[in-house]
N, C-alpha and C positions, 0 to 999 in steps of 0.2 A: 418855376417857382417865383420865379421874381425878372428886374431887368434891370440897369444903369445904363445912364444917359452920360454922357461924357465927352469933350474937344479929339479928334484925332490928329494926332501931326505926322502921323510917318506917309497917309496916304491923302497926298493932295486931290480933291473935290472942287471942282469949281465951283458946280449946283449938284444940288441935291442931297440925298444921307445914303451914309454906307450903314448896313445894318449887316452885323454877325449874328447867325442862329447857333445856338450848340447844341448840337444833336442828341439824345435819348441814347442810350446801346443797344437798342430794340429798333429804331431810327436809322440806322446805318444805313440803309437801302435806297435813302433820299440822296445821298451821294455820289449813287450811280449817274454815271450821267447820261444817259439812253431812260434810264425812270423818270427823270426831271424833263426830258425831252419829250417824252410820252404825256406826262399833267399840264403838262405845257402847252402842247397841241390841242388836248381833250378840253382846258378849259379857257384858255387864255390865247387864241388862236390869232383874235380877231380886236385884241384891244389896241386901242393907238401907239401905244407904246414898243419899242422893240426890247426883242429878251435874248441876252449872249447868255451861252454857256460856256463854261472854261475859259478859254484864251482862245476860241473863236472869233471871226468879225463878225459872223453873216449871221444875223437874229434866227433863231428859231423859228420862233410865230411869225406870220402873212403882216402884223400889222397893221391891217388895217381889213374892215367889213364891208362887203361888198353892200349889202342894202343900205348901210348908211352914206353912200354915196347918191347921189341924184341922178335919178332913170336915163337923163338924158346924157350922163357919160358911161353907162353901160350899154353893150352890144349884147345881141343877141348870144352871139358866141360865147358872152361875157355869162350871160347867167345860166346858157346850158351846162355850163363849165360847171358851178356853183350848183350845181342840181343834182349831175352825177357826183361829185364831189361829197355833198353828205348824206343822199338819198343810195350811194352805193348803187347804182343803176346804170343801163346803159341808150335806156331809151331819152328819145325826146321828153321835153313837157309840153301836152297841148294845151295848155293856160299856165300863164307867170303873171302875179296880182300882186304889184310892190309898190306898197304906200305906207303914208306917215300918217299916226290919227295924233291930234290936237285937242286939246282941250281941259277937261275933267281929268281926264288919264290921257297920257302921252306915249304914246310904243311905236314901232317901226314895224312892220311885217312884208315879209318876201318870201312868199308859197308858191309851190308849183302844183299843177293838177298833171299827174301821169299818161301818156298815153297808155302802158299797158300796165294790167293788172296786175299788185303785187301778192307776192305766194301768201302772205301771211292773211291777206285779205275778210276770208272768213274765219280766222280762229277766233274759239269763244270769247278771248279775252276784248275782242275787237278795238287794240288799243289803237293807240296814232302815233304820227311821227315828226311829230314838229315838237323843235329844240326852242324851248325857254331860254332867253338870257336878259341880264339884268346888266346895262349900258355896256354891252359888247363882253361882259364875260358871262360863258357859260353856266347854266345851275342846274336844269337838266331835263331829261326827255320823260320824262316820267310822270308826269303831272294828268290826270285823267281827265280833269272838269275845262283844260283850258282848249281843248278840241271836243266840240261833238262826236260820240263814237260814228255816225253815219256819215261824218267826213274824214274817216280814219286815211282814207287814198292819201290825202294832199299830205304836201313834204314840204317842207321848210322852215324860216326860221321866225321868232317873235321875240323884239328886243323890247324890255318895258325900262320907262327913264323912273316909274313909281314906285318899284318892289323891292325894299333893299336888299343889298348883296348878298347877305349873313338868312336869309329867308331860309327855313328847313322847308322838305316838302311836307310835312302835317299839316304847317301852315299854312302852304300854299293852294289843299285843299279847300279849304272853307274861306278864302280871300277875295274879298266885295271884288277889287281890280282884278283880277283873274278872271269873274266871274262878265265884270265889264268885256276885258280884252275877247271873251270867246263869243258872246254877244255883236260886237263889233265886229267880228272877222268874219263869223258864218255872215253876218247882213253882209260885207263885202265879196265873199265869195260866190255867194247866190246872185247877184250881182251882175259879178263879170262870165257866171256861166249864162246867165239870162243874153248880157251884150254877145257873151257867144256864139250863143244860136240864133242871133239876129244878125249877123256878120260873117259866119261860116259853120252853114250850113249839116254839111259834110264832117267836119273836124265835129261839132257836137254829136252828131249820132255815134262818132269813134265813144267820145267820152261816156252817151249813153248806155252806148252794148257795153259798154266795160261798169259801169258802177252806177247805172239807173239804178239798180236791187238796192242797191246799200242806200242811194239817198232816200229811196221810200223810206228808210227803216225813219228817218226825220218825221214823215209824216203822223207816225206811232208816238214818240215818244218826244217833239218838241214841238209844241201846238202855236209859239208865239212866233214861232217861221214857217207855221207852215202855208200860210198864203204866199211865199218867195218860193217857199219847195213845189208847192201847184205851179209855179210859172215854168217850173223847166220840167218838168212830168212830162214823159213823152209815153205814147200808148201804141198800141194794132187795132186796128177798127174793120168794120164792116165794108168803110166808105172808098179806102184804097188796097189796092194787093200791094200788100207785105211793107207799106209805108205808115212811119210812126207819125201821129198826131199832138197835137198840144191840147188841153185843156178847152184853151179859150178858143182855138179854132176849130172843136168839135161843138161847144156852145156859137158858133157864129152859125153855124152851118143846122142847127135844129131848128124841126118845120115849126110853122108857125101851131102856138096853141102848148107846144113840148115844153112842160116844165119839168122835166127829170130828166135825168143824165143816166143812159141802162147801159150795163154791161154783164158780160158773162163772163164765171169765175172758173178759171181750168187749169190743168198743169201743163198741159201741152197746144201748143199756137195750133196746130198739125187740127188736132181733134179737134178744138175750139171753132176752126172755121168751116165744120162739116156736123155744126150741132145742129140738128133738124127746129130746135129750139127757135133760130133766127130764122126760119120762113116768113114769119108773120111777120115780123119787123122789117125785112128785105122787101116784102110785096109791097111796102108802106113807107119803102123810101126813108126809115128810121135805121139812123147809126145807132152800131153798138160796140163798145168798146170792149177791148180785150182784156181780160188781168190775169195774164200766165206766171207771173212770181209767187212763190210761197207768201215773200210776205205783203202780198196785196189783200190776203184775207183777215190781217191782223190791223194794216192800217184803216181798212174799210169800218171797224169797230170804232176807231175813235175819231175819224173826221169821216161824215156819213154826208156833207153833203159842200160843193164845191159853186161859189156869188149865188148863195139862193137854189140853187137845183141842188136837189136832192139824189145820191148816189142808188139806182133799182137796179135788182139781178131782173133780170128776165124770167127766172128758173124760178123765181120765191114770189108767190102772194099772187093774186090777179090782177093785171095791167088791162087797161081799158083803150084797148086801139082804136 
């Protein structure tokens, strides 16, 4: 109901202010000292500041955040740590994407892309799991708009210097900067999986077999990335056995004269490549690509065509070989 401001003398301060709360009788439970220890961690894990409890020495909170640190004194060791640690997991990460954006808006980000797939993966809610915080304290995981749901995999964390600390999430719904920061990160993350699979191989088809499906769902429903999400699209084709394809390396390789890009639509790869359908394209030296995902029938609705070529089923309408 109110507060007084007043000199203390019994309790010498060098710096700073000593501040009494007096509790509610409904309130009693903040006194616990294992419950103060607990909001402590949950929210305040990572601010610069250390936090005693009782007549302990040793702070509670770590003190200090590992992304706000500069890359070049963290170890690898350093951030798988930091990965299990709030991703609850025990695999590796095969992508850690940690940078500072400048500018207009200013935030810190440090994601990891999973090697394996998490359980929750396809429930309907398809939420994500990257922790919001506002200059090192935490506000919360719960925020929907500031991750694409079709990047629901990645883990980590996004500290914003713009969003003040007192922000409810109603607010944080419909918030220009939020809406910036997710903008900004999917272009960064599409990115470093692009540098990827220009660099290893190998490690991107892990990431593919595990969460290609889900990045198509991008293709569906975020139309202003989807020429980054075409970069790392990888497919089954005609042209090798049981090797995935890129986009652009299936347009490099079209005969002279081909301006469409055909593929046939199936549920099973198995089937797909014993469909009497591709004779005619086989005799003729014409790739055809594979789209065994459910939802390759849905993104094919709204992006129908990939630089100018135009996406043909083989099966629909007459092709002029």
């Amino acid at each position: 109901t109110g507060y007084t401001i007043a000199e203390e003398e019994s309790v010498k301060i060098d710096r700073g202010v000593k501040i009494t709360l007096h509790l509610k009788s409904d309130a009693y439970d903040y006194l616990i000292e294992d419950n103060l220890k607990r909001i402590i961690l949950a929210y305040s894990d990572h601010i610069s500041v250390p936090i005693l409890v009782g007549g302990e020495d040793k702070p509670v909170n770590a003190a200090s955040a590992l992304w706000m640190r500069p890359k070049s004194d963290i170890t690898q060791e350093q951030y798988n740590e930091f990965y299990h640690h709030i991703g609850h997991v025990f695999d590796e990460p095969i992508m850690t994407s940690h940078w500072r954006a400048e500018g207009k808006i200013e935030y810190t980000a440090l994601l990891f892309v999973p090697t394996m797939r998490p359980l929750d993966l396809y429930e309907p809610g398809r939420k994500h799991a990257v922790r919001l915080y506002v200059k090192r304290v935490f506000i919360t995981d719960q925020v929907q708009n500031l991750i694409y749901p079709w990047l629901r995999f990645v883990r980590g964390v996004i500290d914003s210097e713009d969003l003040p600390l007192n922000i409810s999430r109603e607010m944080l719904q419909n918030n220009p900067v939020v809406d910036r920061i997710r903008s900004g990160v999917t272009k960064r993350i599409l990115s470093d999986l692009a540098a990827l699979a220009e660099k290893d191989d190998a490690a991107f088809e892990t990431f593919w077999y595990q969460f290609g499906m889900v990045v198509k769902e991008g293709l569906y429903d975020a139309a202003e990335h989807r020429d980054d999400i075409f970069k790392i699209c990888r497919f089954f084709s005609t042209n090798a056995n049981r090797r995935l394809t890129s986009l652009d390396d299936y347009v490099s390789r079209m005969k002279e004269g081909q301006e469409e890009i055909y593929y046939l639509l199936g549920e099973k790869l198995e089937m797909l490549e014993k469909s009497p359908q591709l004779e005619g394209f086989k005799a003729r030296g014409l790739e055809v690509l594979f789209f065994n995902d459910t939802i390759d029938s849905f993104w094919l609705q709204m992006a129908g065509m990939f630089k100018g070529k135009k996406f043909v089923s083989v099966t629909k309408g007459s092709i002029d070989l």
